[in-house]
C-alpha positions as CSV (number, residue, x, y, z in Angstrom):
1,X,92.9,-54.7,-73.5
2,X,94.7,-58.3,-73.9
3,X,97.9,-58.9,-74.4
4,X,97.0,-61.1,-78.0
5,X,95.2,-57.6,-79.0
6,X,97.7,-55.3,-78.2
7,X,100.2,-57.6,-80.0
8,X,98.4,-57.6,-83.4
9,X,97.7,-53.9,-82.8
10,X,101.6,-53.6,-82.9
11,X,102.3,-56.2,-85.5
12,X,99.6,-54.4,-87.7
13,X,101.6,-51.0,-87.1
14,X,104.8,-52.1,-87.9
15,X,103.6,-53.7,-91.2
16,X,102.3,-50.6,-91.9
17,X,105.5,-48.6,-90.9
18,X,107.5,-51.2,-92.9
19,X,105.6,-50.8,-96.2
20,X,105.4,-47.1,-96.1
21,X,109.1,-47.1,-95.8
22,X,109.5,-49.6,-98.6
23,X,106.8,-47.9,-101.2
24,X,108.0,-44.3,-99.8
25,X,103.6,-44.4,-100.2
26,X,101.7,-42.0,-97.9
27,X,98.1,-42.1,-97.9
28,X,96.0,-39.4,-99.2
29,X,93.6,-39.7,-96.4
30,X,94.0,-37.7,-93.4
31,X,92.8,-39.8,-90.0
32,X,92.4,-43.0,-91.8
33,X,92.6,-45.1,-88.6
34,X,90.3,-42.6,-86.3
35,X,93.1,-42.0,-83.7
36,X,92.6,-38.6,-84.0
37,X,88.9,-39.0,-83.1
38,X,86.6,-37.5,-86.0
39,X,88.9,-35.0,-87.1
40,X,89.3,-34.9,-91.4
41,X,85.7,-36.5,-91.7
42,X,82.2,-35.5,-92.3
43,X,78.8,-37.3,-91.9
44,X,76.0,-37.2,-93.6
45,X,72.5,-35.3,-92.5
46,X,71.3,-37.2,-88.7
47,X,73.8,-39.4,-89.1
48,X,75.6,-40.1,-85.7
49,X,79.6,-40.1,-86.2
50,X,81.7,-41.2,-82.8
51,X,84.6,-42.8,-81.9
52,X,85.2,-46.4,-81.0
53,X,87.4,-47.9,-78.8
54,X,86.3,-51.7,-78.2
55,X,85.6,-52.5,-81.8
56,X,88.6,-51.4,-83.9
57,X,90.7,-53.1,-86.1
58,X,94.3,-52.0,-85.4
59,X,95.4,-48.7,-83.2
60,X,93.2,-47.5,-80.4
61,X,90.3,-46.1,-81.9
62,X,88.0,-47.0,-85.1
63,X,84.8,-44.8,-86.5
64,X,81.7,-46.3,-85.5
65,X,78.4,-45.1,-87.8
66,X,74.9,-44.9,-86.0
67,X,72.6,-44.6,-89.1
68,X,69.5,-42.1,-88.6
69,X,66.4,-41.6,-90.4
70,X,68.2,-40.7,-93.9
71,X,71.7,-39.9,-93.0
72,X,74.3,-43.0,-93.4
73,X,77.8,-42.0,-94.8
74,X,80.8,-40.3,-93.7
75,X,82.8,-38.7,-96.2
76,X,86.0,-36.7,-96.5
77,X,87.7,-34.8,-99.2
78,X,90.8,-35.5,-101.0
79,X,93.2,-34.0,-103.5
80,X,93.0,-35.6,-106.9
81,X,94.4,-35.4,-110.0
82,X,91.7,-35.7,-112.8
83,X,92.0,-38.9,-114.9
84,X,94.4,-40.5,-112.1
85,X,93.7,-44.0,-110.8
86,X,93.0,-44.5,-107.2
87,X,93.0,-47.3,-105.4
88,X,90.9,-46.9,-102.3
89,X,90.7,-49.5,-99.2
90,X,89.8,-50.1,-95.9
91,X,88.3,-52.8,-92.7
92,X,84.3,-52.7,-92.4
93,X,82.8,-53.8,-89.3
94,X,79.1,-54.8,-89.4
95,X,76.9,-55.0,-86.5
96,X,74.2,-58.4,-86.7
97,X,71.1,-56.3,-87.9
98,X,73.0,-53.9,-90.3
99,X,71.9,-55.0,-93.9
100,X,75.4,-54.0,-96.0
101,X,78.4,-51.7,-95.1
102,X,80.8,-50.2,-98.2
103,X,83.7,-47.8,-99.3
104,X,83.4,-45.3,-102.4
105,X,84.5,-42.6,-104.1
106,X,82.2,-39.8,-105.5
107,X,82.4,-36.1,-106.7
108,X,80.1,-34.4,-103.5
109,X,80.4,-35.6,-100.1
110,X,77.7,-37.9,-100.3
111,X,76.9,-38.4,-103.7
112,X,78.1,-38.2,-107.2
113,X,79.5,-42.1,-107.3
114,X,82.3,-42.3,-109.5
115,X,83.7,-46.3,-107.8
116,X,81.7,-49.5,-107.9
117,X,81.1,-49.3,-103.9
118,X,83.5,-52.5,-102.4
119,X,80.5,-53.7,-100.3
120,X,79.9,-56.4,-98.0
121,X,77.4,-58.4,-95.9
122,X,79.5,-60.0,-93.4
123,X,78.0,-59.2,-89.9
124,X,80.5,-60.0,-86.6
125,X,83.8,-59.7,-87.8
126,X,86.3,-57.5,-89.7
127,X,86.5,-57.1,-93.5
128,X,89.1,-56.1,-96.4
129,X,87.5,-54.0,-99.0
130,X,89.0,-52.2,-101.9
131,X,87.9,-49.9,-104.6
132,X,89.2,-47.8,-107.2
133,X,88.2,-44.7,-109.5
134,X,89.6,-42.5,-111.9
135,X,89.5,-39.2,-110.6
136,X,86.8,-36.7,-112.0
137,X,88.0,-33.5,-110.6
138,X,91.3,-32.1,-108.8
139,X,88.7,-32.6,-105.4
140,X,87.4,-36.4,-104.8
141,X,85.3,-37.7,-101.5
142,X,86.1,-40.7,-100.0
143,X,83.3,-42.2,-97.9
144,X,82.0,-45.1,-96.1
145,X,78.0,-45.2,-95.4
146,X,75.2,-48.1,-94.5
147,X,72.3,-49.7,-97.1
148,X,70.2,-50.1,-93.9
149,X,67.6,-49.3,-91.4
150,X,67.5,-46.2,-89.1
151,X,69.5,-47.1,-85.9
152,X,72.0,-49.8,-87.4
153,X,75.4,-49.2,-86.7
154,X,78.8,-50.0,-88.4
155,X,82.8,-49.4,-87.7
156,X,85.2,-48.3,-90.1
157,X,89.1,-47.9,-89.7
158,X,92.7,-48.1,-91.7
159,X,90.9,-46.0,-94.6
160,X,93.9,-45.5,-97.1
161,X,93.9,-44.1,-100.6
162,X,96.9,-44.1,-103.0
163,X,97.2,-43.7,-106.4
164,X,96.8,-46.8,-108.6
């Protein structure tokens, strides 16, 4: 690991630190970064669900999605209040033949859609995304899944979900 890597990895955990401390905020997700390998988190049907440790954004580890032939989320289930405002966000990581990677909220594991998906198409590099929902139930699924092919892979980490 360089030196400039494990320096933003720090600076990214302090901000962190710092604005949990300032917003007294704790996310709703459990695992949100993936440093606790796959624990808190489902995938979806043949789906293949690891850890990553080259490609992450901040911390040691990131979830990297393998889709299969029909499975491409990973979901996990929160505690909601219904007709509260979430705000859900995260960093997508797109490999070069992955067609679109994206964050949502929904009332099954994989299905149900009650967000407008934050979605992007940027291959090679690290993205912001953000949605929100109102929640439809006392139990709401957070997940992050692939509009591709069968074998294209993407990587996921700092998932975080407060309310709005």
């Amino acid at each position: 690991m360089s030196i400039h890597r494990i320096a933003r990895s720090i600076s990214r955990g302090i901000t962190k630190n710092i604005a949990k401390e300032i917003t007294g905020r704790v996310s709703l997700i459990t695992n949100g970064g993936f440093e606790n390998g796959t624990t808190g988190w489902v995938v979806e049907t043949d789906g293949i669900f690891a850890v990553e440790t080259t490609i992450v954004h901040s911390g040691s580890q990131a979830a990297k999605l393998t889709i299969g032939t029909s499975g491409n989320n990973i979901s996990q289930a929160i505690n909601t209040v219904t007709g509260q405002s979430y705000s859900c966000s995260g960093w997508a990581y797109l490999d070069p033949t992955a067609d679109s990677g994206y964050f949502y909220a929904g009332t099954s594991a994989f299905g149900g859609v009650i967000s407008t998906p934050a979605s992007t198409t940027t291959k090679g590099s690290w993205v912001f995304l953000i949605c929100t929902f109102t929640a439809a139930g006392t139990t709401t699924y957070i997940g992050f899944g692939l509009t591709t092919n069968g074998g294209d892979i993407a990587y996921a980490d700092d998932i975080e979900v407060y309310k709005a």
